[in-house]
C-alpha positions in Angstrom: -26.7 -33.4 -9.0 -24.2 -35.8 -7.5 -21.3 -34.2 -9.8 -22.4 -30.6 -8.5 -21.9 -31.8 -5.2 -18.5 -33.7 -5.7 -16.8 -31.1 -7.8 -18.5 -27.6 -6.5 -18.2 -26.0 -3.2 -16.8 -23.0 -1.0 -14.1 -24.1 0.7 -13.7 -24.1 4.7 -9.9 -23.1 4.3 -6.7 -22.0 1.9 -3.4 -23.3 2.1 -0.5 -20.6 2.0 2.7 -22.1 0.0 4.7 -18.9 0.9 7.9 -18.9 -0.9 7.5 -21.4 -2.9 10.5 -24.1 -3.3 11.9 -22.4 -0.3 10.2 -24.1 2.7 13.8 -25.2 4.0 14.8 -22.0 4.9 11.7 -20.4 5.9 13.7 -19.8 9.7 16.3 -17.6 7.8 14.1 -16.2 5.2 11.6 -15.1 8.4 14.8 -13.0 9.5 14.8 -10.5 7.0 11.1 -10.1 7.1 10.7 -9.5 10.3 13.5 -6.7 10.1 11.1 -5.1 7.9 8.0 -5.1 9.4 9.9 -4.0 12.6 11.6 -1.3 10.3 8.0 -0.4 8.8 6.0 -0.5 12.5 8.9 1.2 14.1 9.4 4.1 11.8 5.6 4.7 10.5 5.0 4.9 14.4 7.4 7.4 14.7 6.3 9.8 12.2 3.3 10.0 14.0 4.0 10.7 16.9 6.9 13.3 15.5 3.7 15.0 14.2 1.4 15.1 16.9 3.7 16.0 19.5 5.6 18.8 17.3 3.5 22.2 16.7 5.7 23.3 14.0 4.9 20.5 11.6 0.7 20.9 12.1 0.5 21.9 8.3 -0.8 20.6 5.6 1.9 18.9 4.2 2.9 16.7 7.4 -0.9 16.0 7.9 -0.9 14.0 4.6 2.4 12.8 5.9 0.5 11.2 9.1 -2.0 9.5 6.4 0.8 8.2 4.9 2.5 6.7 8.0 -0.9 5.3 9.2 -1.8 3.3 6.0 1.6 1.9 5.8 1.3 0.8 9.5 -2.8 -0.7 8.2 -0.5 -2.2 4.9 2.2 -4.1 7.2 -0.5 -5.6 9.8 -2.2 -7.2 7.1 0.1 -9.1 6.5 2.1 -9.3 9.0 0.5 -12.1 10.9 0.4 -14.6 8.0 3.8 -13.9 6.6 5.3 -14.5 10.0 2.9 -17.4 10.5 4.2 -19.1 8.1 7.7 -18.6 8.4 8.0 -19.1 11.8 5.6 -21.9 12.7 4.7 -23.3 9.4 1.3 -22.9 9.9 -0.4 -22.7 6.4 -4.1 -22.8 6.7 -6.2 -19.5 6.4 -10.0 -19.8 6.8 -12.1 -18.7 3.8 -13.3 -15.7 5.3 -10.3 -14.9 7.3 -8.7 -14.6 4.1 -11.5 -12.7 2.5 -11.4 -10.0 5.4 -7.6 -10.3 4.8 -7.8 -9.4 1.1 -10.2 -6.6 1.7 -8.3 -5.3 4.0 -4.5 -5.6 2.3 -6.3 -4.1 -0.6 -8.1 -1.2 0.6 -5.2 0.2 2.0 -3.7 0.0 -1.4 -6.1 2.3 -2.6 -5.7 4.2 0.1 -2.1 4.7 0.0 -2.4 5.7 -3.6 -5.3 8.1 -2.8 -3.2 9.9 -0.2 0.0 10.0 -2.4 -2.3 11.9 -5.2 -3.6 13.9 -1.6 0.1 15.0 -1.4 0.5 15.7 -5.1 -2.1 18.1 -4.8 -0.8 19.8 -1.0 2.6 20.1 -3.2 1.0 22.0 -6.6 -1.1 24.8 -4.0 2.3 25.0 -1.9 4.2 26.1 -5.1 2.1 27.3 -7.7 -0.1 29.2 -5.3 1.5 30.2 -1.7 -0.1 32.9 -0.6 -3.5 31.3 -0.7 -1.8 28.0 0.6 -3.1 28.2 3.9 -6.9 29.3 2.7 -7.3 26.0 0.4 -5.8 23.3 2.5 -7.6 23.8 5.5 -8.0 21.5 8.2 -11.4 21.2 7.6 -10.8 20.6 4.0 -8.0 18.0 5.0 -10.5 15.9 7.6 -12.7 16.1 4.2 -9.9 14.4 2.3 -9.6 11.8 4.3 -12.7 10.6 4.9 -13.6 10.5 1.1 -10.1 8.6 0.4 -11.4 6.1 2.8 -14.7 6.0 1.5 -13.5 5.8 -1.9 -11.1 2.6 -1.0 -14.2 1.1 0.9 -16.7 1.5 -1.6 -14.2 0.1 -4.1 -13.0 -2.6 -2.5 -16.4 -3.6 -0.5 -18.4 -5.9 -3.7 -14.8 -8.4 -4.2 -15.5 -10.5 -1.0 -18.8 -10.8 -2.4 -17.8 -11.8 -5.8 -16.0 -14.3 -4.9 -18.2 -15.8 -1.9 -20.4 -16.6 -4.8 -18.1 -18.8 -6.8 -17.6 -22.4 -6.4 -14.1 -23.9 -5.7 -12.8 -27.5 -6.4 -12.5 -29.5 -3.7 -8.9 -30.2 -2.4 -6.6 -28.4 -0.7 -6.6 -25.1 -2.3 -3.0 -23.4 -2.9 -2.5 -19.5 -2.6 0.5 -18.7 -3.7 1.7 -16.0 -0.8 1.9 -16.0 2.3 -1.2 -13.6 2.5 -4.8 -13.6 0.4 -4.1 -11.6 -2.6 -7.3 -11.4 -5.2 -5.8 -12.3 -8.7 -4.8 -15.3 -6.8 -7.6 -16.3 -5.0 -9.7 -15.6 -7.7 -8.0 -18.5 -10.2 -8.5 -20.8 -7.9 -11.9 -20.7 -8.1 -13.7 -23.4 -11.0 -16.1 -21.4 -12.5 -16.0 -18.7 -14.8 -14.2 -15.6 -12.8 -14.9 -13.0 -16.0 -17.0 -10.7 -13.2 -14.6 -11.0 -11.1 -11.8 -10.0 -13.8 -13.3 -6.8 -15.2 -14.5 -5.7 -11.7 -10.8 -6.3 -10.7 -9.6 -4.6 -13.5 -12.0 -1.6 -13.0 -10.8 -1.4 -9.7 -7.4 -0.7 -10.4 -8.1 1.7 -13.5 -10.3 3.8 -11.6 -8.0 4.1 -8.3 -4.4 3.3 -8.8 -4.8 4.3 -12.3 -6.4 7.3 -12.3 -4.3 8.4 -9.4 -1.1 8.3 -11.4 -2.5 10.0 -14.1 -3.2 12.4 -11.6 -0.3 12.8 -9.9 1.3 13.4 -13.2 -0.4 16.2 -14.1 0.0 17.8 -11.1 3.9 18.0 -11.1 3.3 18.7 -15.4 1.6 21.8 -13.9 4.4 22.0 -11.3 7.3 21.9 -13.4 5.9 24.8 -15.7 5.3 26.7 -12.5 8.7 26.4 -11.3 10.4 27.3 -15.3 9.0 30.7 -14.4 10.7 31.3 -11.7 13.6 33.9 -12.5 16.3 32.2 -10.3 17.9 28.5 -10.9 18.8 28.5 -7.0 14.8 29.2 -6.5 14.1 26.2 -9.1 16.1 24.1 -7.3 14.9 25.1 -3.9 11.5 24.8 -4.8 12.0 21.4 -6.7 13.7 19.7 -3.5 10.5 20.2 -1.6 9.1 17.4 -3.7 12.0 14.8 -3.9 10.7 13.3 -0.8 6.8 12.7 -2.4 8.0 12.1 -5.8 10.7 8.9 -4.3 7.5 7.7 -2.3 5.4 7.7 -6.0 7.8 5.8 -7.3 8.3 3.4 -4.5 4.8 2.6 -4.3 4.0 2.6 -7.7 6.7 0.8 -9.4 5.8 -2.2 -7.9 2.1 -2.1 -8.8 3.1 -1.8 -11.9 5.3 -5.2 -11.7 2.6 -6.7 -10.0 -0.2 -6.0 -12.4 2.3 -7.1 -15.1 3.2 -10.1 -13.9 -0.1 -11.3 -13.4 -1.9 -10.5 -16.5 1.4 -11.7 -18.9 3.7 -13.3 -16.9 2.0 -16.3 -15.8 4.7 -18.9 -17.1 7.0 -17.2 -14.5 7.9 -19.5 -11.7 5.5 -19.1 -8.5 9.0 -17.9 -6.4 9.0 -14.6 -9.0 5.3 -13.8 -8.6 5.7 -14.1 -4.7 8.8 -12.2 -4.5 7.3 -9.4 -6.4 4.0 -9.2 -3.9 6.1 -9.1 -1.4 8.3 -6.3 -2.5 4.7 -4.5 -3.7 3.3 -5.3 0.1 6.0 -4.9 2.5 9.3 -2.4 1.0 6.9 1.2 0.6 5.9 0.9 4.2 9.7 0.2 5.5 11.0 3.0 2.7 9.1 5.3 3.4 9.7 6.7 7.2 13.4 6.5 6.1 12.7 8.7 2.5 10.7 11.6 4.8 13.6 11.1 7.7 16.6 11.3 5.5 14.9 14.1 3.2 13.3 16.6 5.7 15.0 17.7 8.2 11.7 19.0 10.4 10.6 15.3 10.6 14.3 14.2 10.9 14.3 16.5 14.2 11.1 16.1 15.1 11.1 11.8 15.4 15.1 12.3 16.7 13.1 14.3 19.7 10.8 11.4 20.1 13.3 8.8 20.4 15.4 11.1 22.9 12.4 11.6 24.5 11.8 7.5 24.7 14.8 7.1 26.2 15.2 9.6 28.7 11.5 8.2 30.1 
């Protein structure tokens, strides 16, 4: 009994390494980050309001868009206040379940993000492969349905992980996380006790969300592409291809690095920590800064539209 009370327990707090090896120049490091998330905040901000205060872009299309912006602003205050935390004051120490709330949230809007990207796939294969009832299908009632089951399906998804992980035991210690922020894989291994649950429920997660989503999205420009081979004209192809460049750079953006970071933590774990935390960061932090300036470079409405709103600022 004695043992079970030396060597297992929940602990009151985490410590947050960071960048790891790089504590020296966290001052300069915290320079570029903040950029970002100033970058991200300032430019996910601006798409919505370029959409709310612009009648022309109430469609479909630039509704998903608004989904978009708003989980990428949910994605960069998650972890905005640890990041900067610790770069700035070097304050490390993250309660338990600050950091679970933390994790459910950075998480959740994940899911959510990939959810709305596969929304978008879909707005893009009724837009070309069938215009005419374009209008009928995506509704807006049909698009406030949308929403609320991506949200449902992230919460629902993400909702038991606190809870499996409240009910392991930790050594006693300071407790390392390797980021800046509470990500699960890495929580999870510091637990002693066996974390099998936790893995395959982790693991079931991402199959069934970010994984199924891809799959997905996939298929839907598979069916897209054979849609647009039929049309007579190249210059039609073309046209109707460049509709989707913005959506299709914002898959790859997000997805790439989830790919890196699901690799990297199921084979790569002789890596050094300063690769692993690099790579969360990049998965974390670059979609939400990339993406206002994909949409703003590639359509011109939303490049007029947010260039109104900041004309707008600045005249008031």
């Amino acid at each position: 009994f004695q043992s079970y009370v030396n060597f297992s327990f929940q602990p009151p707090a985490f410590l947050m390494i960071g960048i790891p090896g790089m504590e020296a120049f966290n001052g300069w490091i915290s320079i570029p980050f903040f950029s970002m998330y100033t970058v991200a905040l300032t430019g996910n901000c601006l798409i919505l309001l370029a959409v709310r205060r612009t009648p022309s872009l109430h469609q479909p299309m630039y509704y998903f868009l608004s989904m978009l912006a708003l989980t990428d602003v949910g994605l960069t205050l998650s972890t905005l206040p640890t990041t900067l935390a610790v770069l700035w004051f070097d304050h490390r120490l993250i309660g338990f379940n600050a950091c679970l709330v933390q994790m459910f949230f950075l998480h959740s809007f994940s899911v959510v993000e990939s959810s709305v990207l596969l929304a978008m796939s879909f707005d893009r294969f009724v837009a070309i492969s069938n215009p005419l009832h374009y209008a009928a299908v995506l509704t807006n009632n049909v698009i406030i349905r949308i929403g609320m089951a991506i949200v449902a399906r992230a919460t629902v998804s993400l909702f038991p992980v606190p809870f499996l992980l409240k009910r392991l035991n930790f050594c006693p210690g300071k407790i390392l996380l390797s980021h800046s922020f509470c990500f699960h894989a890495d929580v999870m291994k510091q637990a002693c006790a066996d974390i099998t649950v936790n893995i395959f429920y982790g693991l079931y997660v991402v199959l069934s969300t970010v994984g199924v989503d891809s799959l997905l999205i996939i298929m839907s420009y598979t069916l897209i592409l054979h849609t647009v081979m039929g049309l007579a004209s190249p210059r039609e192809r073309l046209r109707t291809l460049n509709t989707c460049v913005s959506h299709i750079l914002a898959v790859l953006v997000f997805y790439i690095p989830v790919i890196g970071v699901s690799m990297i933590h199921r084979f790569g774990r002789q890596l050094p920590h300063i690769v692993h935390a690099l790579v969360a960061c990049v998965y974390l932090v670059i979609p939400p800064v990339l993406n206002p300036i994909i949409y703003s470079v590639k359509s011109k409405p939303i490049k007029k539209a947010m260039l109104k709103v900041l004309r707008a600022k600045g005249q008031g």
